[in-house]
N, C-alpha and C positions, 0 to 999 in steps of 0.2 A: 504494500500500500504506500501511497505519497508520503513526504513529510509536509505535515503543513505547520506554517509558521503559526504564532500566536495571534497575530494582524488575521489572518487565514478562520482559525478557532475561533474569533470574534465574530468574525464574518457568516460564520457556519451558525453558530447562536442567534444572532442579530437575526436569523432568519428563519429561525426556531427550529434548526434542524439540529441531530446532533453529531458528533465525527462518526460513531457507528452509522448511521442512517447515510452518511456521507462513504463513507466503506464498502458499507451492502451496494452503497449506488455505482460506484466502479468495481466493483466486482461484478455488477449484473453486466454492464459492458463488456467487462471481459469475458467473460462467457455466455453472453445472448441469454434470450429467455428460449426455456423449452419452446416446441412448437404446440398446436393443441393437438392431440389425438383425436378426429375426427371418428365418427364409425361410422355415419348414417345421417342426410339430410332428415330431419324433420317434415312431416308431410302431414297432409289430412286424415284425423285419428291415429295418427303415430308421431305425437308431439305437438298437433296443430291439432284446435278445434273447429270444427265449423262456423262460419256467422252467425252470431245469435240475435234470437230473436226477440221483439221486443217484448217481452217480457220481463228480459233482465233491467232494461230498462226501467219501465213499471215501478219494479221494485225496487230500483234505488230513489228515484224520485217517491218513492212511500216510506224509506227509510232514512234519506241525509239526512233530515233535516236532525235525526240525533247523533250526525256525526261532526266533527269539526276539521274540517275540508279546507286545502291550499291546494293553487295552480302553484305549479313551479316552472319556471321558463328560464331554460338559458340562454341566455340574451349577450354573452362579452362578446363574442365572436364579433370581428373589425367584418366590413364589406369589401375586403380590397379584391380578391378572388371573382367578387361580384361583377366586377370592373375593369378585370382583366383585361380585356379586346380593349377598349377603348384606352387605356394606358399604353396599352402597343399600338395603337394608332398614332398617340400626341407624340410617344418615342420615335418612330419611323415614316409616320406621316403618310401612308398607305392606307387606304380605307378598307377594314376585314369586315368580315358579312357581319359581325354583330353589329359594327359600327353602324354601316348601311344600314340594318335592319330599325336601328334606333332612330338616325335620322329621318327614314321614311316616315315611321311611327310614331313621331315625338307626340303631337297631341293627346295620342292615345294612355299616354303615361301618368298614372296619379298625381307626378310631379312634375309636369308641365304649367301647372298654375302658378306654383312658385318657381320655377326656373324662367317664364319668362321675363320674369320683375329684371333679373340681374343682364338677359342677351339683348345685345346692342342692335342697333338700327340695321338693318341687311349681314345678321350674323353671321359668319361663314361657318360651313362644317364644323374647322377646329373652335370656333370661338363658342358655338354649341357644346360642343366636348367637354370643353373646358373648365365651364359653365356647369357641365354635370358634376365633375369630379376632383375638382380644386377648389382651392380656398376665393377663384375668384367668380364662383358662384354658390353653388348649394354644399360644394366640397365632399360630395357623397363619397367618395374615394379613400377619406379619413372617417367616415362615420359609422355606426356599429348599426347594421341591419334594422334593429328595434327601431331608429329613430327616421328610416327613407319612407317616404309616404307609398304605400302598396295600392290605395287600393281609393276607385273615384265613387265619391255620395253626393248625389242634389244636394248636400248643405255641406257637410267639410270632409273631405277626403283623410281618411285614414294612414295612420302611420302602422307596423308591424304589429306594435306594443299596446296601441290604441286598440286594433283587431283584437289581440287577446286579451284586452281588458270585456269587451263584449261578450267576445267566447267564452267569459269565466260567468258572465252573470246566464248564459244557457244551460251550464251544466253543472257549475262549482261554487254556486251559492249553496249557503245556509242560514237560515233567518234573517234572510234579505239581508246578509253583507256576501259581499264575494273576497277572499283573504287569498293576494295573490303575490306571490316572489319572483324577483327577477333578478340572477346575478349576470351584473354590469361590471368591467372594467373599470376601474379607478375614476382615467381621463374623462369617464362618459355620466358618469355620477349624475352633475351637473347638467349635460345634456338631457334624463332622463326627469331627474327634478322638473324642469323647468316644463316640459310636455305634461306631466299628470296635473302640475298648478294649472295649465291652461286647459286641457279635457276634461279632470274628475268633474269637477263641479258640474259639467253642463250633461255627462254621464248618469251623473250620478240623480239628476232632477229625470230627465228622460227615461230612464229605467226603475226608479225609485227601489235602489238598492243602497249602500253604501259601500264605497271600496277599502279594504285595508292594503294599503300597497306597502312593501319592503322590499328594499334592496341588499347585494352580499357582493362583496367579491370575489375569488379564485383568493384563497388562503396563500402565502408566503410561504410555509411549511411545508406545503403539498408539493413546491419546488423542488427541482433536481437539477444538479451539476453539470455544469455542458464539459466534455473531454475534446481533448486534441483526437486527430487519428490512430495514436499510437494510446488514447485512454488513459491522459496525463490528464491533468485538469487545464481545462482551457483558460486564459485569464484574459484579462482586459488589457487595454493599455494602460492603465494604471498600475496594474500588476493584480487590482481585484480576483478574484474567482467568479466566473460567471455563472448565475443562475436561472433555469426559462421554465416557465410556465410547463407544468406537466399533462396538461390536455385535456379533453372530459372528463376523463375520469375522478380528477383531483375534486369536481362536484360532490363525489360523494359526502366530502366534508360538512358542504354546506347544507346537501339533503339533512344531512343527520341534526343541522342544529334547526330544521322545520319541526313545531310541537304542532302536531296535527294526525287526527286518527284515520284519514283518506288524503294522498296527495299523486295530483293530475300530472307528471310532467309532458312536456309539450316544447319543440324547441320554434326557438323565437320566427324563422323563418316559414314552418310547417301551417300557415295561417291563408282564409280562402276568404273572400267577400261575404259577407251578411247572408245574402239571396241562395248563396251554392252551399251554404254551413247544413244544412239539413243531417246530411247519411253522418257527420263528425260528433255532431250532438247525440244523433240518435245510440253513436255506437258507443260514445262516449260513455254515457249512461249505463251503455249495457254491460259495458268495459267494470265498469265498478258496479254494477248488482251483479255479478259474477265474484267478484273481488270478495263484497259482503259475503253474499252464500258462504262463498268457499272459507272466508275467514270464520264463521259462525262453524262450519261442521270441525274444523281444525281446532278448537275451542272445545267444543260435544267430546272431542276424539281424548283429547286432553283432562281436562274431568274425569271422564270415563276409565282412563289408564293411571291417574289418585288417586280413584275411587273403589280402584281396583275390580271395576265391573266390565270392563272391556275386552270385547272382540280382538285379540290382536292380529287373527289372519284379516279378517275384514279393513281393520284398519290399514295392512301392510300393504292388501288390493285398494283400496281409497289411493296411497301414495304413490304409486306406482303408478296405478293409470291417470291418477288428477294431478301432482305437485312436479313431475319433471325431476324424477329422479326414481332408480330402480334399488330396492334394497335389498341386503343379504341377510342371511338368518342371523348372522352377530349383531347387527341393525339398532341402537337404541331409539326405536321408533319415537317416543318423547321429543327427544333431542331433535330429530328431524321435525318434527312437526311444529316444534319452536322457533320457527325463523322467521324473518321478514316475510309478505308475501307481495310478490307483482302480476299482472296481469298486462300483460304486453299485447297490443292490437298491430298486428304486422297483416303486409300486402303482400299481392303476389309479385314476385321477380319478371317485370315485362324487357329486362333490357340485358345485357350480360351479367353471367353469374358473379355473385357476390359475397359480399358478409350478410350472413340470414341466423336460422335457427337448425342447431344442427344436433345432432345425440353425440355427446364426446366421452371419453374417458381419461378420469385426473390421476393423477402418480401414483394415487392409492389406489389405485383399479374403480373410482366410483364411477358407474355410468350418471350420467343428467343431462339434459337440455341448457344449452349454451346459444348466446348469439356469438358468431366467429366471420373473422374479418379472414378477407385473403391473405394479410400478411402474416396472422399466426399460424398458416397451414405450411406445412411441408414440402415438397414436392413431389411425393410418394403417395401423396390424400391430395392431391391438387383435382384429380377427377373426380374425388366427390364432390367438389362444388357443381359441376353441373348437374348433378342430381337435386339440385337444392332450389325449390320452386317459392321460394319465399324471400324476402326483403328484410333488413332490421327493424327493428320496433318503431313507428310512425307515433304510437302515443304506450305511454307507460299510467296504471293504477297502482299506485304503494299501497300497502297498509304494514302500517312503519312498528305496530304495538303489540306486545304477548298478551296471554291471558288476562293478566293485572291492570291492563292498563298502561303499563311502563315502555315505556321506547325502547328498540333494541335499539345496543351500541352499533350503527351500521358499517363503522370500521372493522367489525369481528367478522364480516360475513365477505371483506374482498379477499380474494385470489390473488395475493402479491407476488404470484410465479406469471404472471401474466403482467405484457408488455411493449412496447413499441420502443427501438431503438432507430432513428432517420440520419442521414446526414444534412447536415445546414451549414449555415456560412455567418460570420460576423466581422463585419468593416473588410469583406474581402479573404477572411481567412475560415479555411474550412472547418467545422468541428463535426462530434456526434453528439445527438439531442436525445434524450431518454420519455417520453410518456409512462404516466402512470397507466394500469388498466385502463379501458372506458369502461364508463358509465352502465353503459346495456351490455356489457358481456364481465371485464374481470371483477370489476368493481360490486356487482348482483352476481356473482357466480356463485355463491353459496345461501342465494335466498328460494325461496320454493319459490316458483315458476310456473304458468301459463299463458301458451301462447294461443292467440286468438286470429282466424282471418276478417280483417275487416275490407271497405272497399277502397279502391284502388284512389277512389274521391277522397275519400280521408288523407291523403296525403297530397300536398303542395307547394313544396321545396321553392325559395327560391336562390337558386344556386348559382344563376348569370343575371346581367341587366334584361334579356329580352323573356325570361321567365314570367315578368312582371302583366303579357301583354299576348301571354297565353289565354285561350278560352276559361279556364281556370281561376283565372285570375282582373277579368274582365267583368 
């Protein structure tokens, strides 16, 4: 391992890590993270449920109102990827189809109302451009997703952030307040402030709910070490130690400090117009009366096995075919049945194989259901991805509490064998960049699990400028 100076040890503190935590992290570098042991894509009745109907629905709407319910939306993610083409435009000055595609369509765009304030008398192409994505008009280029207007209404057009504040009062109210979380980047704090001072109120009168709205950032902690190529520690010109953001996953943190007995996540971008929200609520709903059910009979099962009255072959067929994970006769089925529980609403795979829902097995031989990206596969399981007819989780139902009432710790339940090592680059010099787990696969890998097909409507990504101006999103 390094030596690191006492300036170094400060550093590592200051950041609330400690030098083991700094140790374990160059050593995962140095030897990669295992890959996952695929077996088998997840499919319909073998790992995936069919769409439910509403009924589940029904009964969640018969039953929130005695649960205490947060949206959680992550929201830090910058727009710059968003805006890619057009940044390679203003670089080389060649117009690529996205660009074309924006120019042709510009009226068409949410934020064509405030971008004409700032374009000059017979704007040209780039003065349009420019206009989008720099500081000398809307600056969308530096702005975080949440805050670019998506979406046109006869009275005021809609920002991201604004959309999911509406979508929370369709599905994630409870006694007419809607309690909803967004973790923001630092820089954007202020940005995000300054929108709810200006929308809650007139929300909040037109809906006659109440908002509780709070913000969080991506923890300091959660951080990890950037290395040289040879897995030295990368440092600044200063001589500092660099540290970068460890990726979705490092959310988990902030999931866990949500006090709440149902929680919706929903990523900031995943958001559709008013008029097209129909199939997202309806499945929403049923996303969490599935969630309830399931939470209440894992409770029954629990009791029962206190109580010393219970079924345990019954029980072991309950876990097996409903929680996403298969047990062996050593099994302390208790133990499993006390974890976190989610309910994942995933779509079908319309585009190349991907990261979806897959049956893996973990170093201890346990079989479960995992969501698994391409880069944690091998290349000896590379072809079970094309077997894999499903997408990642489009929307996530927590129910984050045991028996008692009591919150699990959700750091007890990640998979810290899982990981993403990349390489990156800073002021020109190359390094490697470590991610923690994410979110929907290492970070939940040891919570009990169901995945759900919902429709393909439920999902709305916006992942370029011209997504905006999709049918979808019109």
């Amino acid at each position: 391992m390094p030596d690191f100076t006492p300036r170094d040890i400060q550093q590592i503190n200051e950041h609330g890590l400690t030098l083991d935590q700094i140790n374990q992290q160059i050593s995962n570098f140095k030897t990669g993270f295992p890959s996952a042991d695929i077996l088998s894509a997840a499919t319909i009745n073998n790992g995936v449920l069919p769409m439910l109907n509403e009924s589940y629905a029904e009964y969640y709407l018969s039953n929130c109102n005695n649960y205490k319910i947060v949206k959680f939306v992550p929201a830090s993610g910058a727009a710059t990827r968003m805006f890619k083409d057009l940044f390679e435009y203003l670089s080389n000055g060649t117009i690529n189809k996205t660009t074309q595609t924006v120019l042709d369509n510009l009226t068409d765009f949410a934020f064509y109302d405030d971008l004409k304030q700032h374009l000059p008398i017979n704007a040209t192409p780039r003065d349009i451009i420019e206009c989008i994505v720099t500081e000398r008009g809307l600056n969308y280029g530096n702005a975080p997703k949440g805050l670019i207007q998506f979406h046109k209404y006869a009275t005021f057009n809609r920002t991201a952030a604004a959309e999911h504040l509406i979508e929370g009062t369709q599905y994630a109210r409870t006694n007419n307040t809607v309690n909803i979380h967004f973790t923001v980047s630092p820089e954007h704090i202020s940005g995000f402030q300054e929108l709810f001072s200006r929308i809650v109120p007139t929300y909040e009168s037109e809906f006659g709910i109440k908002f509780n709205i709070s913000m969080s950032c991506q923890k300091k902690q959660t951080d990890t070490i950037a290395v040289n190529m040879d897995n030295t520690p990368f440092r600044n010109d200063d001589g500092t130690l660099l540290f970068r953001p460890a990726g979705h996953g490092a959310l988990i943190e902030n999931l866990d400090d949500i006090d709440a007995d149902i929680i919706f996540i929903k990523n900031i971008d995943n958001v559709c117009p008013e008029h097209a929200r129909g199939d997202t609520i309806i499945h929403k709903q049923a996303l969490a009366g599935l969630a309830i059910k399931t939470q209440k009979q894992i409770f029954d099962y629990i009791r029962a096995i206190d109580n010393g009255t219970a079924n345990m072959d019954e029980i072991r067929r309950y876990i097996n075919k409903n929680l996403g994970i298969q047990t062996t006769e050593n099994d302390n089925l208790r133990e499993i049945l006390n974890r976190p529980l989610r309910v994942c609403g995933i779509i079908k795979n319309t585009g190349e194989p991907g990261g979806g829902p897959f049956w893996t097995r973990d170093t201890n031989g346990r079989i479960s259901l995992q969501i698994v990206e391409p880069g944690q596969i091998s290349d000896d399981k590379k072809h079970i991805l094309h077997n894999g007819e499903f997408f990642s989780p489009t929307d996530i139902v927590c129910m984050p509490r045991d028996i008692n009432g009591n919150k699990f710790n959700l750091n007890d339940f990640v998979d810290l064998t899982t990981g993403f090592i990349a390489e990156k680059s800073k002021n020109g010099h190359p390094l490697r960049a470590m991610e923690r787990p994410g979110l929907w696969n290492g970070a939940m890998a040891k919570w009990n699990t169901i995945f759900v097909e919902t429709p393909l409507s439920t999902f709305t990504p916006v992942k370029v400028i011209t997504d905006l101006i999709k049918p979808s999103h019109i």
